[in-house]
ChimeraX commands (.cxc) that place a marker at each C-alpha (Angstrom):
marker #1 position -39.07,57.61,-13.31 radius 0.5
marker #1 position -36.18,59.03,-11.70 radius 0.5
marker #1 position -34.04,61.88,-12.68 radius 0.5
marker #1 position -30.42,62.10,-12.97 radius 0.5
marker #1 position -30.13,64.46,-10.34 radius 0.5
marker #1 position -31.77,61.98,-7.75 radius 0.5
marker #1 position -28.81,59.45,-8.35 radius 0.5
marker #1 position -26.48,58.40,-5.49 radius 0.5
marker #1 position -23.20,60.24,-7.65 radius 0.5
marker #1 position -21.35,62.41,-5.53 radius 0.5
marker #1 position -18.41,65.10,-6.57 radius 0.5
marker #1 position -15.04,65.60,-7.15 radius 0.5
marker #1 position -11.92,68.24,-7.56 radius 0.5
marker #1 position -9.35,66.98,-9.76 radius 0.5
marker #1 position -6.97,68.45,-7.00 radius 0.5
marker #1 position -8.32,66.21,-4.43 radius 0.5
marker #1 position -7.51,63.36,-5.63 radius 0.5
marker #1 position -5.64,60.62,-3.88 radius 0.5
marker #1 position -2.72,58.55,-5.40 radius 0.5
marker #1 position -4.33,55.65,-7.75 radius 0.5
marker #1 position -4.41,53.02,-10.35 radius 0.5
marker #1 position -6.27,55.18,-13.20 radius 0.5
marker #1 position -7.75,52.84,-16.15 radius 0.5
marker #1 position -8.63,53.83,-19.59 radius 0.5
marker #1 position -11.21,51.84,-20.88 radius 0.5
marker #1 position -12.58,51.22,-24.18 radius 0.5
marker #1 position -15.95,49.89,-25.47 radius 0.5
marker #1 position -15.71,50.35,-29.55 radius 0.5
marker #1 position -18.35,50.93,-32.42 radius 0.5
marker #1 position -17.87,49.10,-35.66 radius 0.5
marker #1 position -19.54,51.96,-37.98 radius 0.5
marker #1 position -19.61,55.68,-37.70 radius 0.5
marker #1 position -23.47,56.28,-39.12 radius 0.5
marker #1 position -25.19,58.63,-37.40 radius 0.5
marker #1 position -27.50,55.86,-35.67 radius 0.5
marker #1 position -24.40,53.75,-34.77 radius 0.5
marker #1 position -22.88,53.34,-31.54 radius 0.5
marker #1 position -19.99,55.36,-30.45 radius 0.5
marker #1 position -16.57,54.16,-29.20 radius 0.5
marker #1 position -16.05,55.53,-26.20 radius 0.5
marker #1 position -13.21,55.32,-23.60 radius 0.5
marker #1 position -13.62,56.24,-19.97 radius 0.5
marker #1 position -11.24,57.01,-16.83 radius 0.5
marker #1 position -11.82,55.93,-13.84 radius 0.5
marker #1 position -10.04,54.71,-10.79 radius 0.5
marker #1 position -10.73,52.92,-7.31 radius 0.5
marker #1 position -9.94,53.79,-4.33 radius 0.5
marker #1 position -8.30,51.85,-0.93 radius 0.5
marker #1 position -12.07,52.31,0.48 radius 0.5
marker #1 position -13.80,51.26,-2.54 radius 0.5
marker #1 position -15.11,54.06,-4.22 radius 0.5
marker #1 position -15.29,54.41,-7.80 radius 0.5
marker #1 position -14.10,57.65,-9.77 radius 0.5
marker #1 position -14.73,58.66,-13.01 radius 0.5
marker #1 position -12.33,61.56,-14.20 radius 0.5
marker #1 position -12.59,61.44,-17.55 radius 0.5
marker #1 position -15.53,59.97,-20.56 radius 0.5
marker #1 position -15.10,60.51,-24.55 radius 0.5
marker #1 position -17.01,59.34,-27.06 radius 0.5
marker #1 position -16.13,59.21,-30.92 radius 0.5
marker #1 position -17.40,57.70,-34.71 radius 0.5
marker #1 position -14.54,56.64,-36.16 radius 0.5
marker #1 position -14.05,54.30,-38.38 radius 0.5
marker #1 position -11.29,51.69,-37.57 radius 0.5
marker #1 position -8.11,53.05,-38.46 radius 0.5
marker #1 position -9.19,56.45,-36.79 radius 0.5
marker #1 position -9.79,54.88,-33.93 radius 0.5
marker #1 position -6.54,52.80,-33.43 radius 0.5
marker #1 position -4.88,56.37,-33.85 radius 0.5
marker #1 position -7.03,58.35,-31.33 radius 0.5
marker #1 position -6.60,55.17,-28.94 radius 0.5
marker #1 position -2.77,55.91,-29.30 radius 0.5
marker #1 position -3.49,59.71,-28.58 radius 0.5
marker #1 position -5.32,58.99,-25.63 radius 0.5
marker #1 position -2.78,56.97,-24.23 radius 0.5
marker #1 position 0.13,59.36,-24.76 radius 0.5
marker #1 position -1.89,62.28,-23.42 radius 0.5
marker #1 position -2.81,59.81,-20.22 radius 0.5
marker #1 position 1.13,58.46,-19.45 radius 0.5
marker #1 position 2.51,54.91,-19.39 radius 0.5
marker #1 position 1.00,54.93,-15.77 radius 0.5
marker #1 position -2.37,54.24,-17.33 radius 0.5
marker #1 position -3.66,50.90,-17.64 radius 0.5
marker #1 position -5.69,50.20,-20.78 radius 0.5
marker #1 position -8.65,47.81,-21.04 radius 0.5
marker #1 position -10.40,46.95,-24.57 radius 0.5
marker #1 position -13.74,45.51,-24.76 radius 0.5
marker #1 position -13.23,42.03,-25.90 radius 0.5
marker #1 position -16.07,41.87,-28.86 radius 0.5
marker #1 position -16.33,42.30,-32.22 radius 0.5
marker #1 position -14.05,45.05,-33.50 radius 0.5
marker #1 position -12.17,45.22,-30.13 radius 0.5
marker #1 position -10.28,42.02,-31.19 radius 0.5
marker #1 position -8.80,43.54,-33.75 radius 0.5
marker #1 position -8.69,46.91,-31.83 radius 0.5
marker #1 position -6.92,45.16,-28.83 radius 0.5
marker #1 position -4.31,43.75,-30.95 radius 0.5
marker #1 position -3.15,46.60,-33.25 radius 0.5
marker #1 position -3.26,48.39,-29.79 radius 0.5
marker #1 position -1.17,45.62,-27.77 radius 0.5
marker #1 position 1.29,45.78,-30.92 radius 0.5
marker #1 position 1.68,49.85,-31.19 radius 0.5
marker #1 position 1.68,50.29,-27.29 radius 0.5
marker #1 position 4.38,47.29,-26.34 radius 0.5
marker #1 position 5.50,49.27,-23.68 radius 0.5
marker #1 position 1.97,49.92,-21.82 radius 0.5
marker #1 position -0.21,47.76,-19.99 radius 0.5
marker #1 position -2.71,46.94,-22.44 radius 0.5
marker #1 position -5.42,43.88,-21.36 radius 0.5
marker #1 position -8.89,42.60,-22.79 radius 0.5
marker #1 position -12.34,43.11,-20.86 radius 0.5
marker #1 position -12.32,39.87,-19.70 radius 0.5
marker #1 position -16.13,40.33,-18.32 radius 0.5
marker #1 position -17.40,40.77,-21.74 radius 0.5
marker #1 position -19.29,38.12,-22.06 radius 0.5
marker #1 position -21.25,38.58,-19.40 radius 0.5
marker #1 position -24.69,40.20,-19.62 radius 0.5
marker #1 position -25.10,43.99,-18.76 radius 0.5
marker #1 position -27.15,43.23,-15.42 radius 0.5
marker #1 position -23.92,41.38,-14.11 radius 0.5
marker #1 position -21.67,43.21,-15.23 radius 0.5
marker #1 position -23.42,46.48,-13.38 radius 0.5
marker #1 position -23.39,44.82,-10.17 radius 0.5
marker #1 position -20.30,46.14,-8.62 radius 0.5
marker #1 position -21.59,49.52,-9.68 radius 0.5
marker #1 position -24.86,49.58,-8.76 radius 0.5
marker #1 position -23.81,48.26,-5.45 radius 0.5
marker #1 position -21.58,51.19,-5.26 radius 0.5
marker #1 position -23.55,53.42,-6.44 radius 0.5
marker #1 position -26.53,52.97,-4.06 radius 0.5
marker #1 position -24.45,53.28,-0.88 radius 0.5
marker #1 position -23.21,56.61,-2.85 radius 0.5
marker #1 position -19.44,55.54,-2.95 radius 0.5
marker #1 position -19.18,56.55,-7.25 radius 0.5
marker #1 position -17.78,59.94,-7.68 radius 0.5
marker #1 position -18.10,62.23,-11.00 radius 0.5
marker #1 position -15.76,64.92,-11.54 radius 0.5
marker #1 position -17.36,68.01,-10.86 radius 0.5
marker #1 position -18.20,70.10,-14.08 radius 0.5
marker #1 position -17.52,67.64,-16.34 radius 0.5
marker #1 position -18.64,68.37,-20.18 radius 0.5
marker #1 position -19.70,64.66,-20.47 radius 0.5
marker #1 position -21.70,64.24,-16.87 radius 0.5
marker #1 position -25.35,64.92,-18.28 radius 0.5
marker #1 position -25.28,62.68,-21.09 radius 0.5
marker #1 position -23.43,60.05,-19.14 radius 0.5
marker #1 position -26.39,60.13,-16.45 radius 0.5
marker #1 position -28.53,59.82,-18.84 radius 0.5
marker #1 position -27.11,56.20,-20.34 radius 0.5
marker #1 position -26.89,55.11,-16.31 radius 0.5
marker #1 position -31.06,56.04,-15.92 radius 0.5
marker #1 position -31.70,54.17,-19.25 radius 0.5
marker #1 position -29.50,51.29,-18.90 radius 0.5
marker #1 position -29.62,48.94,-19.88 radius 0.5
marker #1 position -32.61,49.40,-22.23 radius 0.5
marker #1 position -31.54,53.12,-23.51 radius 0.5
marker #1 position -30.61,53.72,-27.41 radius 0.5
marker #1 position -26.91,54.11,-26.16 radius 0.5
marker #1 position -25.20,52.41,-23.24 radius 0.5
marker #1 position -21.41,52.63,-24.35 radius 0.5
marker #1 position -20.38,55.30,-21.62 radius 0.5
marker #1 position -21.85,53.02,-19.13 radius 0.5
marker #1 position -19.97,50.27,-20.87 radius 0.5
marker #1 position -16.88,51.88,-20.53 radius 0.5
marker #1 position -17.15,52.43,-16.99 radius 0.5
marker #1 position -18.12,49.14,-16.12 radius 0.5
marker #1 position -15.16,47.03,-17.98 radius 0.5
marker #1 position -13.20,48.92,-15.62 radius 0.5
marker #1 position -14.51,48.67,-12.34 radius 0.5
marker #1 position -14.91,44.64,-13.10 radius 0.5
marker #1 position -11.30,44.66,-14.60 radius 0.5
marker #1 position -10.22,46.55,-11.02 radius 0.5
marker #1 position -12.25,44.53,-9.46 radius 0.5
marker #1 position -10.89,41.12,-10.46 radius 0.5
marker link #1:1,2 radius 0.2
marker link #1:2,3 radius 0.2
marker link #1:3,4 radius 0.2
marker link #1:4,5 radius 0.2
marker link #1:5,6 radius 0.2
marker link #1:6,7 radius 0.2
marker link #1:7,8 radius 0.2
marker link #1:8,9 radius 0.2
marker link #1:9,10 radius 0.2
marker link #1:10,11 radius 0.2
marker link #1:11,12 radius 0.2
marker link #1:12,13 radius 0.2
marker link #1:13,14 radius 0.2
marker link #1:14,15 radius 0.2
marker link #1:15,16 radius 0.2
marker link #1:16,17 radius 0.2
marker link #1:17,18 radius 0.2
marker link #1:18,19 radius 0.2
marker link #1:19,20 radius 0.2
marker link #1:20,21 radius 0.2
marker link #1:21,22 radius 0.2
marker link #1:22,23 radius 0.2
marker link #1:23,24 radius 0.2
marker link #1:24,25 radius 0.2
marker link #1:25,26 radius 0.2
marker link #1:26,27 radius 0.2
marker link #1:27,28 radius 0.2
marker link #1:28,29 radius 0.2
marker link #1:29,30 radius 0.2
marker link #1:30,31 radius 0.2
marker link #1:31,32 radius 0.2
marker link #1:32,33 radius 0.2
marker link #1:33,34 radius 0.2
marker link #1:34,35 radius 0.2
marker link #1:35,36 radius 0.2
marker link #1:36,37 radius 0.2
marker link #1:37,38 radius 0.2
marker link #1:38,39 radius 0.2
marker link #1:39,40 radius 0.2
marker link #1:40,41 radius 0.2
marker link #1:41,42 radius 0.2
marker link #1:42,43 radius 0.2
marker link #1:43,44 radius 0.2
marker link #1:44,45 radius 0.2
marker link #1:45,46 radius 0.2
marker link #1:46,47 radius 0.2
marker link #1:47,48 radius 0.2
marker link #1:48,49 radius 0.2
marker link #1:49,50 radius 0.2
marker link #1:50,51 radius 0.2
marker link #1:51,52 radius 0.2
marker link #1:52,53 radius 0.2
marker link #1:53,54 radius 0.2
marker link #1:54,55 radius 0.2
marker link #1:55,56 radius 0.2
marker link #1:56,57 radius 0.2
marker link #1:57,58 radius 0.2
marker link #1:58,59 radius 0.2
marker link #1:59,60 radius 0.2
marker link #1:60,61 radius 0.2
marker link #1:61,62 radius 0.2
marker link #1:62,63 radius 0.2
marker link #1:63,64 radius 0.2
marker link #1:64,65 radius 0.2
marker link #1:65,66 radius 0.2
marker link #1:66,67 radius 0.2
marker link #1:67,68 radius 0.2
marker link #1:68,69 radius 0.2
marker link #1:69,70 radius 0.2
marker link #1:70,71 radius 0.2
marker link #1:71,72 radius 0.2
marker link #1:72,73 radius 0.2
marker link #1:73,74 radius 0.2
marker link #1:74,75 radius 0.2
marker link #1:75,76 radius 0.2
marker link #1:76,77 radius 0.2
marker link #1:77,78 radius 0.2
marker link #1:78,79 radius 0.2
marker link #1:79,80 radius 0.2
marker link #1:80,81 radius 0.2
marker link #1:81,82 radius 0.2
marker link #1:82,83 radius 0.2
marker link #1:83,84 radius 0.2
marker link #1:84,85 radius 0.2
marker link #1:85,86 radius 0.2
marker link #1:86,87 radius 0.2
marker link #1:87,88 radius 0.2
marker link #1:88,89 radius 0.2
marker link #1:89,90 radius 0.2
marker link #1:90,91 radius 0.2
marker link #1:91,92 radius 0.2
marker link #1:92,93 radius 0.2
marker link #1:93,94 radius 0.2
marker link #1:94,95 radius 0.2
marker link #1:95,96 radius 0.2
marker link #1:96,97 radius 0.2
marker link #1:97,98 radius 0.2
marker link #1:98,99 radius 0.2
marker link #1:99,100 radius 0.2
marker link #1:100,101 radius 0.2
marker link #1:101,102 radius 0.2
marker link #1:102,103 radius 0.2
marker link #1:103,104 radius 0.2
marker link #1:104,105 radius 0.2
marker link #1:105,106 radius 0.2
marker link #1:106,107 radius 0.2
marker link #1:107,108 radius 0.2
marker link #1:108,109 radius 0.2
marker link #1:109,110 radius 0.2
marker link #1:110,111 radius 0.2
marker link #1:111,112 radius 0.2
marker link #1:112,113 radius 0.2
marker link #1:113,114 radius 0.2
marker link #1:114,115 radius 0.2
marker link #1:115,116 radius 0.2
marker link #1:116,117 radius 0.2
marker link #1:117,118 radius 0.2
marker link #1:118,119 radius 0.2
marker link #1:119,120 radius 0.2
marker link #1:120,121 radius 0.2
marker link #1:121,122 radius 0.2
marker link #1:122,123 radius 0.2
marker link #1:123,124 radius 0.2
marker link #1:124,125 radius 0.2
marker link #1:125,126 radius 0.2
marker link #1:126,127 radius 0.2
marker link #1:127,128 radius 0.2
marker link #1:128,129 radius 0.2
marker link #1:129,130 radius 0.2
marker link #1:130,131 radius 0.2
marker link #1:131,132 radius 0.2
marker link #1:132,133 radius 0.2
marker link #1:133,134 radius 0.2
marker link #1:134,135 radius 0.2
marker link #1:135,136 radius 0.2
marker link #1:136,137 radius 0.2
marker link #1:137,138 radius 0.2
marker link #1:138,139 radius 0.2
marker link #1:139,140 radius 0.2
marker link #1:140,141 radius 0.2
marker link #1:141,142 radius 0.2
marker link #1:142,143 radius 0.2
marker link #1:143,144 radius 0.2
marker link #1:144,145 radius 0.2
marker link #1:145,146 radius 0.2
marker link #1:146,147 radius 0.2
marker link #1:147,148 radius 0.2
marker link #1:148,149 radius 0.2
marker link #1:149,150 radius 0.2
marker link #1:150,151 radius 0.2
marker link #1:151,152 radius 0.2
marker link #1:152,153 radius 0.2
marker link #1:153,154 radius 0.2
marker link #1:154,155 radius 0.2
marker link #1:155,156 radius 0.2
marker link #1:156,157 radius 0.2
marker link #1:157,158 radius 0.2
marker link #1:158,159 radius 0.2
marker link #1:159,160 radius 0.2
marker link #1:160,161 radius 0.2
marker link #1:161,162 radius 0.2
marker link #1:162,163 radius 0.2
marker link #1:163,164 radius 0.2
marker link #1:164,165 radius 0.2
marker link #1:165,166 radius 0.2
marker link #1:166,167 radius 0.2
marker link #1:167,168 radius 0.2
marker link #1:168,169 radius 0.2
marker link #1:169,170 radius 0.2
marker link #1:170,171 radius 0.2
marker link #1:171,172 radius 0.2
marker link #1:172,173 radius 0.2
marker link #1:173,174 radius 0.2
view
């Protein structure tokens, strides 16, 4: 098996960024038991030269109302320059909604590759990723477990950070 540390992810500073369309994404749980999934929301931008970069992964049980507020949160601590994209399953209907209505002013759009199954979705990333074009910010809190979900997925007991990411590089994508 291979170890996170043999994956194609390379490094970032914050500070060496260059100008881009950041997305917040949003895969959300329905129940906040301690074997549940999490919601989790995930930044990440792409570049002029394709390369993916993830700035910034959260994950949370909450139950709905919680999580419509923290959504809001988010999105005020990000600025209206953030896009936001919310999986289109399950509680995200209702989550996209009460979002689209409390966040009129921001761009807020479903995951319109949600119905597609995890292997296609990944294939953008994976593609990326093996040609070492998806960068991590370096010293992130979240980077182990988040390499973790990518060497499990899609079979591991939690995918949702990897679910975050990938809404947003197909929603960039498209």
């Amino acid at each position: 098996t291979r170890r996170s540390s043999d994956l194609n992810f390379r490094h970032f500073d914050e500070k060496d960024l260059p100008q881009m369309l950041w997305v917040r994404s949003w895969d959300v749980a329905m129940t906040t038991g301690s074997r549940s999934d999490y919601s989790v929301c995930a930044l990440v931008a792409i570049d002029r030269e394709g390369n993916i970069y993830i700035k910034n992964i959260q994950r949370y049980k909450l139950n709905f109302n919680e999580l419509i507020d923290k959504i809001e949160q988010v999105a005020d601590a990000d600025g209206p320059d953030v896009h936001i994209v919310i999986e289109n399953i399950s509680i995200g209907i209702s989550a996209f909604e009460e979002v689209k209505r409390r966040l009129a002013d921001r761009i807020v759009r479903k995951a319109e590759n949600s119905h597609l199954r995890k292997i296609q979705k990944c294939m953008i990333f994976a593609s990326r990723l093996e040609i070492q074009k998806v960068f991590i910010l370096k010293n992130a809190s979240w980077k182990q477990i988040f390499l973790d979900e990518v060497l499990a997925f899609p079979g591991g007991i939690h995918d949702d950070m990897v679910d975050a990411v990938l809404n947003v590089v197909n929603y960039l994508a498209n």
